[in-house]
C-alpha positions as CSV (number, residue, x, y, z in Angstrom):
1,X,-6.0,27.4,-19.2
2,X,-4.1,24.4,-20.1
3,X,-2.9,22.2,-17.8
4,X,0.7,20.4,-17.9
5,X,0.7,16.9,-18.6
6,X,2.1,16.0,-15.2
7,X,-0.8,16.8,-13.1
8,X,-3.1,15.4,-15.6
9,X,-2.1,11.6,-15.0
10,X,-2.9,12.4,-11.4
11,X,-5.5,10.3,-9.8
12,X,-8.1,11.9,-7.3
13,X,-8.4,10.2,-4.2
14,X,-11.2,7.9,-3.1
15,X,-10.7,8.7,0.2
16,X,-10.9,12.3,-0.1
17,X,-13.9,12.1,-2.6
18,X,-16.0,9.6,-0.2
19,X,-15.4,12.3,2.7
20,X,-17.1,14.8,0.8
21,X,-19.9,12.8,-0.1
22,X,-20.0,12.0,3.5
23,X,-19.6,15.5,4.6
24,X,-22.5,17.1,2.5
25,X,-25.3,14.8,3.4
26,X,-24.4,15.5,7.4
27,X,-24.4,19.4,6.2
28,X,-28.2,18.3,5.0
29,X,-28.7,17.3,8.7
30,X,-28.4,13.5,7.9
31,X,-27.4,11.1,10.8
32,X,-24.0,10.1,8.7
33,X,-21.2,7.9,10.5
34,X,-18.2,8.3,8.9
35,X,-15.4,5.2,8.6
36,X,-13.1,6.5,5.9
37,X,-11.3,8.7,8.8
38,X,-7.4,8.2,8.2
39,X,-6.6,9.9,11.4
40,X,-6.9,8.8,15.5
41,X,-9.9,10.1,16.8
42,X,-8.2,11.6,19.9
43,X,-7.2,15.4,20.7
44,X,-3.4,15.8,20.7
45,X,-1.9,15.8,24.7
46,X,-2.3,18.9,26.3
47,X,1.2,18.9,27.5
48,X,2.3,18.8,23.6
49,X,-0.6,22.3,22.9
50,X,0.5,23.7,26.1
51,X,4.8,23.7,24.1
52,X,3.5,25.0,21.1
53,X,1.6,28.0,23.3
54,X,4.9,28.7,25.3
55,X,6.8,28.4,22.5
56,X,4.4,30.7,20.6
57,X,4.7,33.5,23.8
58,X,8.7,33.3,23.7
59,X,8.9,34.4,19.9
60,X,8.6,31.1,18.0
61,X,7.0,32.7,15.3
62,X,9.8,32.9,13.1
63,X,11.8,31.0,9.7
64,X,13.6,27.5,11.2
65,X,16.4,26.4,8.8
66,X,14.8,24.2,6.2
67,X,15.1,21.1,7.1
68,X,14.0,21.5,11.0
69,X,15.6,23.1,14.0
70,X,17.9,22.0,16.0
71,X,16.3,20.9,19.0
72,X,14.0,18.9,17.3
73,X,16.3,17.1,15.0
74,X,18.2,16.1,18.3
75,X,14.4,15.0,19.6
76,X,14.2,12.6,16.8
77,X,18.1,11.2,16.9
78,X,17.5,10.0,20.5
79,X,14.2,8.7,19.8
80,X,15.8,6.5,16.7
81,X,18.2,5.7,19.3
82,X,16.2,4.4,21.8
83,X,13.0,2.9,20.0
84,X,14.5,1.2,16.9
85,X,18.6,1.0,17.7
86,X,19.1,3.2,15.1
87,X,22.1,5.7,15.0
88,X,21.8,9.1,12.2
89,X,23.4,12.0,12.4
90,X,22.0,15.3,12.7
91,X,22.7,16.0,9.0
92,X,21.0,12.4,8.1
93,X,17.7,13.8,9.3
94,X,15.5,15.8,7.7
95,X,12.6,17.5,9.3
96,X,9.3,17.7,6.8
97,X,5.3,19.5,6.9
98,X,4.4,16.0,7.6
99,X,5.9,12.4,6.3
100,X,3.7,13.0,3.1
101,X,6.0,15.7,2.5
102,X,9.3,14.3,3.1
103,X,7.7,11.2,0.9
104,X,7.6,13.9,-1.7
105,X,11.0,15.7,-1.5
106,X,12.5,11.4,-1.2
107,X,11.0,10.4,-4.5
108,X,11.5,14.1,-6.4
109,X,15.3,13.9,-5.4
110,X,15.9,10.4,-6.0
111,X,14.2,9.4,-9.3
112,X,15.0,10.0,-12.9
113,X,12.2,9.8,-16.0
114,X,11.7,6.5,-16.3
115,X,13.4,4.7,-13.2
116,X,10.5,2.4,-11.5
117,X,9.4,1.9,-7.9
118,X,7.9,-1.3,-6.7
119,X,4.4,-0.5,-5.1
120,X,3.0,-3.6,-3.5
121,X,-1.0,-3.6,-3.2
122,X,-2.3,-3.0,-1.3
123,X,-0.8,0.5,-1.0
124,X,-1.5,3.9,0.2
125,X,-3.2,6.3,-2.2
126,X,-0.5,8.9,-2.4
127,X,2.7,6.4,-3.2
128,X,1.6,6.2,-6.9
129,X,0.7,9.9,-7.7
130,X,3.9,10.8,-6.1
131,X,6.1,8.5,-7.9
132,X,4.6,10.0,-11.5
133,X,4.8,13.5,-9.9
134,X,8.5,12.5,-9.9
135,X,8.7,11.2,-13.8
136,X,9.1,7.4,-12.2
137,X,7.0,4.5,-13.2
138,X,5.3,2.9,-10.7
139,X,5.5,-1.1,-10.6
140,X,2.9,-2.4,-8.5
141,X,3.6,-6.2,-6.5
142,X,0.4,-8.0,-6.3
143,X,-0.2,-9.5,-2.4
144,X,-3.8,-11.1,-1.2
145,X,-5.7,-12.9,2.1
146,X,-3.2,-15.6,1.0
147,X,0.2,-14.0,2.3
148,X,-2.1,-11.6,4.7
149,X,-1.2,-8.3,2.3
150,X,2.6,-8.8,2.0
151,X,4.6,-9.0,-0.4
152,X,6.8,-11.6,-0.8
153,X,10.3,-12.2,-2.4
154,X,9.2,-14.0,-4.8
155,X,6.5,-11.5,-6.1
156,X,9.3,-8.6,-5.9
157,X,11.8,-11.0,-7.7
158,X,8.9,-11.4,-10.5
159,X,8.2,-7.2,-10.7
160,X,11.9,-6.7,-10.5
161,X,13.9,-4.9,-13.6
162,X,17.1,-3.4,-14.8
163,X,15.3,-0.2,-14.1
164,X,14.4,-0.8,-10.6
165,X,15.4,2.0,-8.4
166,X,13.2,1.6,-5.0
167,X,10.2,-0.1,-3.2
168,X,8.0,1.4,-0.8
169,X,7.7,-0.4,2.4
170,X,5.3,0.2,4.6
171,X,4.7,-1.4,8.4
172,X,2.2,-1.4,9.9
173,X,0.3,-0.6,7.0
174,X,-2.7,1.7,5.4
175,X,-4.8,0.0,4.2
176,X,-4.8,-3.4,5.7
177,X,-3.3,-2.7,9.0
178,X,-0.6,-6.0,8.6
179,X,2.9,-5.6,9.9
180,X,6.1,-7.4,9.0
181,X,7.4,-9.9,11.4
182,X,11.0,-9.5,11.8
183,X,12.4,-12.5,9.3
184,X,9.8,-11.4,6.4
185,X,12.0,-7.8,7.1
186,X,15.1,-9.7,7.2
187,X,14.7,-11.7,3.7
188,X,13.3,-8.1,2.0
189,X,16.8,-6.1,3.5
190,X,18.7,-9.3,2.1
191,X,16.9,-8.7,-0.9
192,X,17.3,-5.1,-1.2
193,X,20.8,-5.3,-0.6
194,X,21.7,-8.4,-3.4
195,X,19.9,-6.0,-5.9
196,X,20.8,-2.5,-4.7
197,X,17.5,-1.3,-4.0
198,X,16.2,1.7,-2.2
199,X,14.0,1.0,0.8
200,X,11.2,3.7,1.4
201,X,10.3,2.4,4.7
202,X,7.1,4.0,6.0
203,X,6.7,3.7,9.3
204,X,4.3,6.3,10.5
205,X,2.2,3.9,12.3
206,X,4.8,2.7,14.4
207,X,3.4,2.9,17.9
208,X,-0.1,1.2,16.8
209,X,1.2,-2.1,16.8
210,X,-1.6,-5.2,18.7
211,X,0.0,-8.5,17.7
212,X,3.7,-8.7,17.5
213,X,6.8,-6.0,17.4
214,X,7.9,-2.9,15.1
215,X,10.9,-3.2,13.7
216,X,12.6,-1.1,11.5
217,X,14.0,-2.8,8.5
218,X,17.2,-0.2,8.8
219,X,18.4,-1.1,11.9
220,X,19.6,-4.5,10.6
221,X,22.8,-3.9,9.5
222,X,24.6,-1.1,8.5
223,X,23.9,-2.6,4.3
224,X,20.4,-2.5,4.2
225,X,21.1,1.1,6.7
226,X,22.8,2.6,3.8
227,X,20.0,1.7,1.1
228,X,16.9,2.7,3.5
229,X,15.3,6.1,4.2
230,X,12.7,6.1,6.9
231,X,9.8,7.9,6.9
232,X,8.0,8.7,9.9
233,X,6.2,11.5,11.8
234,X,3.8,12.5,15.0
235,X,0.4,12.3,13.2
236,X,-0.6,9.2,13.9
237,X,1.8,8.4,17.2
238,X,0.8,11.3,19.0
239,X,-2.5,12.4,17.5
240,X,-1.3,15.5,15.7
241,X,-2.2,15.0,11.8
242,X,-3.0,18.7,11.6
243,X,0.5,20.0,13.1
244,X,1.9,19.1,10.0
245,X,5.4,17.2,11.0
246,X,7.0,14.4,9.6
247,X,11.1,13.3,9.2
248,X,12.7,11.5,7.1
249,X,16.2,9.8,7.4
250,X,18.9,8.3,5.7
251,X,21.7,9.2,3.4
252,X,23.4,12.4,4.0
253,X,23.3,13.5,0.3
254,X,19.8,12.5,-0.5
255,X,18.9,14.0,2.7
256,X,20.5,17.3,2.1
257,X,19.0,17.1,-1.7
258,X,15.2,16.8,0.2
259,X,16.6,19.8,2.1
260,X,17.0,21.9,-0.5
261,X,13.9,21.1,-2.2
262,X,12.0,22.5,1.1
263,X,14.4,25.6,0.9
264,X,12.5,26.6,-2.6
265,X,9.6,25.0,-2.4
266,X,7.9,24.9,1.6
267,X,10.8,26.8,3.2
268,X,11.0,25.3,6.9
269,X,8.0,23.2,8.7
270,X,6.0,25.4,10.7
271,X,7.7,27.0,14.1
272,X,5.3,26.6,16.5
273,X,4.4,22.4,15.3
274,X,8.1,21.7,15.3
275,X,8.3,22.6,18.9
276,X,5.2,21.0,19.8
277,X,7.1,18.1,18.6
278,X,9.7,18.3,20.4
279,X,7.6,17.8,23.4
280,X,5.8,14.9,21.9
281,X,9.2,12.9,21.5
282,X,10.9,14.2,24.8
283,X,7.6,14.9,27.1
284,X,5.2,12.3,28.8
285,X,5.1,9.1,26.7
286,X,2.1,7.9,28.7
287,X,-0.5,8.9,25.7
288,X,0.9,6.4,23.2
289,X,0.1,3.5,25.2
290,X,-3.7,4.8,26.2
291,X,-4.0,5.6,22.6
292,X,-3.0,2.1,21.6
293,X,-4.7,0.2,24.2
294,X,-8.2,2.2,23.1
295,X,-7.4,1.2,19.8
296,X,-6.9,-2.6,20.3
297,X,-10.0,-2.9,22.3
298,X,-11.9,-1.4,19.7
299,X,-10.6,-4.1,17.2
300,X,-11.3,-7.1,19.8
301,X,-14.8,-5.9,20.1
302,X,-15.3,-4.6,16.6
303,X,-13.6,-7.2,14.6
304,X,-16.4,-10.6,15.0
305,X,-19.3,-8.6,14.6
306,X,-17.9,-7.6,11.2
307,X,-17.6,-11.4,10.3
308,X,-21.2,-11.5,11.0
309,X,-21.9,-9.6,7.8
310,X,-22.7,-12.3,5.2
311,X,-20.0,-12.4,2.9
312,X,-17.2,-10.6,4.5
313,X,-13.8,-12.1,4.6
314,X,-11.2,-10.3,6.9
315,X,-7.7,-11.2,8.4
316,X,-7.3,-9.7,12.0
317,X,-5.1,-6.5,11.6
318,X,-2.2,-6.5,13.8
319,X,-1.6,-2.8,13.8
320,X,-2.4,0.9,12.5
321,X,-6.5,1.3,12.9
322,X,-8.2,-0.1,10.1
323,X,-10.1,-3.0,8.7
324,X,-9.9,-4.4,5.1
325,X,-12.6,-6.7,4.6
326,X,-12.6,-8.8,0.9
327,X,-16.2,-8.0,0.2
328,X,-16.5,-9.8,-3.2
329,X,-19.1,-12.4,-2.0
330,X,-20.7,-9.9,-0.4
331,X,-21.0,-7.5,-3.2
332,X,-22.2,-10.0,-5.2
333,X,-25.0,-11.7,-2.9
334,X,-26.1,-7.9,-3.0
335,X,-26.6,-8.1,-7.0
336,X,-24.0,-5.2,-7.5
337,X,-21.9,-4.7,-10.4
338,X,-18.5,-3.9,-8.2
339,X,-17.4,-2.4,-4.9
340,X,-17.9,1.2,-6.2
341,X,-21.1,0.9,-6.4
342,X,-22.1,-1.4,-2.9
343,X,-19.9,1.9,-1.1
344,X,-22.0,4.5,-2.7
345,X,-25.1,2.5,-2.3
346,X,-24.0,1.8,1.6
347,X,-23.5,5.5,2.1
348,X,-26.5,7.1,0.4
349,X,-29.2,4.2,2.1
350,X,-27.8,3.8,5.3
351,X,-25.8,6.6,5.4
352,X,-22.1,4.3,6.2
353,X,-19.3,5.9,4.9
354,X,-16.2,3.8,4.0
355,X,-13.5,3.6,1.6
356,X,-13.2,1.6,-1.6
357,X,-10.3,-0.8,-2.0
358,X,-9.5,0.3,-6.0
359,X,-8.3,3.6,-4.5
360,X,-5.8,1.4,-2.6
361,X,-5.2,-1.1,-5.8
362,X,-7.8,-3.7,-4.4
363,X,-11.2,-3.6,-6.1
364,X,-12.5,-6.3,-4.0
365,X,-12.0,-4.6,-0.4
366,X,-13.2,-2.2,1.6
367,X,-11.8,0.1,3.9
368,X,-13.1,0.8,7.5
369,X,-11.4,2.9,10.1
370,X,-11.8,2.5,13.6
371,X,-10.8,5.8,15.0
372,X,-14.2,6.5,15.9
373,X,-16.0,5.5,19.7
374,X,-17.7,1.9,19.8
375,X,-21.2,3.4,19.7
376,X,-20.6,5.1,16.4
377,X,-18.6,1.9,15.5
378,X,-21.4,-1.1,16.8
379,X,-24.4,1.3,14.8
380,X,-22.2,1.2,11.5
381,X,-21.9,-2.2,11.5
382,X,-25.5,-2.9,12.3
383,X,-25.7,-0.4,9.1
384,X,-24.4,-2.8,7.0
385,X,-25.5,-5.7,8.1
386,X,-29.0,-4.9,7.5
387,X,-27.8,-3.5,4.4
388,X,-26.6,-6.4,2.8
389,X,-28.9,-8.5,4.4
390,X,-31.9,-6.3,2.9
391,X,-30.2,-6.7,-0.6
392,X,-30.2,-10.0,-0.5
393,X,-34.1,-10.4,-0.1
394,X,-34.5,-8.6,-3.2
């Protein structure tokens, strides 16, 4: 059978391919410790299961309207409220299976053949593949150790074109795990609003901030409000990746366009998650800062014995939960051709699993997750170390 030409420019992704690797030699009974993880390593809050139950028992088990219930909608306006001063209307939200999703229904309603989104690398794997999914070209915005993985105005200036219609914005960040400060925000909403540019601000790492402040570039002024549709969701907040529930806000008419793309595509997110939801933005908030002081202890520790590893150059992340190490040197000192090959190496000798940087537009990084408990974390590292430092012997 012949497959359309859409879904044949479609990359795989690294991340998904490593984890299988991963998987099938700890399904031959090898000792495998896995760092590609892009989700916390916690169970979600049993007041937030123990909703989903009730709701469950009381007939939840039925169609929502598409774009989310009620209740929950009205969960997520008061949280916008009160964590990032931001004022939406009911019909300005839209409730998604997961901020992947609504990232989906944003770029397949907003994008004509041939209309390019700025991508700055590093970037996560999916904002690419979606963007061609949605006949756009994808415009990527080079960024380095030199401006700690951000992209700068004059980079977007350089990338910009007549045909520009959006950039994807995304703080803290997968893969490097940098976050904005408030003025780099501040010059890209200026910017964005001189050139009337979409904003796809992804901020689904929101709470997992170490070293500084979320803001979100919306809540500026009501400009750069107008041009910016947040993205955002309790996967990584609240430890629920598998509940499947993500939002996205913004314009009333692109919102309601998203809408009806869930209406004949996903019909409504699932019943039971969206009230599960609701209790993880009106119940006990006391889990998001365990979670995130478990996290930032885990990068204190974690984060100089991976500069121990000859060659490895890494910025300290100030949020989200992973490291992205520039392992040229190192792949080099260890006589191998590119990072591809020191990952697959790593995995199948020492049985380390992390994630390439070319799946995330940097060749020359790696990706390691710490949502995984120090002892798994401190034997991983001692992995590589006397991987690297084996290789170089040779």
């Amino acid at each position: 059978m012949e497959l359309s030409q859409r879904v044949q420019k479609l990359t795989p992704s690294t991340t998904l391919a490593i984890t299988a690797k991963a998987n099938e030699l700890k399904a031959s009974g090898k000792p495998v410790i896995g760092l590609a993880a892009g989700e916390p390593d916690f169970n979600t809050p049993q007041n937030i299961i123990d909703k989903a139950f009730e709701a469950v028992q009381n007939g939840a088990t039925k169609y929502t309207p598409s774009g989310g219930m009620k209740q929950l909608k009205e969960a997520i306006q008061k949280k916008l409220k009160d964590d990032n001063n931001l004022d939406y209307a009911l019909n300005e939200i839209m409730v998604a299976s997961g901020a992947k999703h609504a990232l989906y229904n944003l770029f397949q309603a907003l994008l004509d053949e041939g209309d390019e989104v700025i991508v700055p690398i590093p970037y996560w794997v999916s904002y690419p593949e979606q963007v061609i999914l949605a006949g756009g070209n994808v415009v990527y915005a080079e960024s380095d150790e030199t401006t700690e993985y951000k992209v700068t105005i004059d980079t977007l200036n350089n990338v910009k074109t007549d045909k520009t219609k959006a950039l994807v914005l995304t703080s803290p960040s997968n893969p490097s795990g940098m976050v904005y400060t408030k003025e780099e925000l501040q010059q890209i909403a200026d910017w964005a609003v001189e050139n009337n540019i979409v904003v796809v601000s992804d901020e689904i790492y929101e709470t997992l901030v170490y070293d500084g402040e979320h803001v979100s570039i919306a809540s500026f002024n009501d400009e750069i409000k107008a041009l910016t549709v947040v993205i955002n969701g309790v996967s990584k907040s609240h430890s629920m990746t598998g509940w499947r529930i993500g939002y996205a806000c913004g314009d009333a008419k692109l919102i309601k366009a998203m809408t009806d793309l869930s209406s004949h595509s996903t019909s409504n997110p699932t019943t039971p998650s969206q009230w599960a939801a609701v209790e993880a933005y009106n119940g006990d908030k006391t889990f998001l800062n365990e979670m995130n002081d478990i996290f930032k202890s885990r990068l204190e520790e974690i984060y100089p014995k991976l500069l121990e590893i000859p060659g490895i150059q890494c910025i300290k992340p100030k949020g989200a939960f992973y490291l992205y190490p520039n392992v040229s040197e190192t792949v080099k000192l260890c006589g191998f051709k590119n990072t591809e090959d020191f990952v697959t190496a790593l995995l199948e000798e020492k049985l380390v699993a992390v994630v390439p940087g070319s799946g995330f537009g940097s060749p020359n990084n790696i990706r390691l997750s710490y949502a995984t408990d120090l002892d798994s974390m401190h034997e991983a590292i001692k992995r590589i170390k006397e991987f690297v430092e084996e290789k170089m012997e040779k």
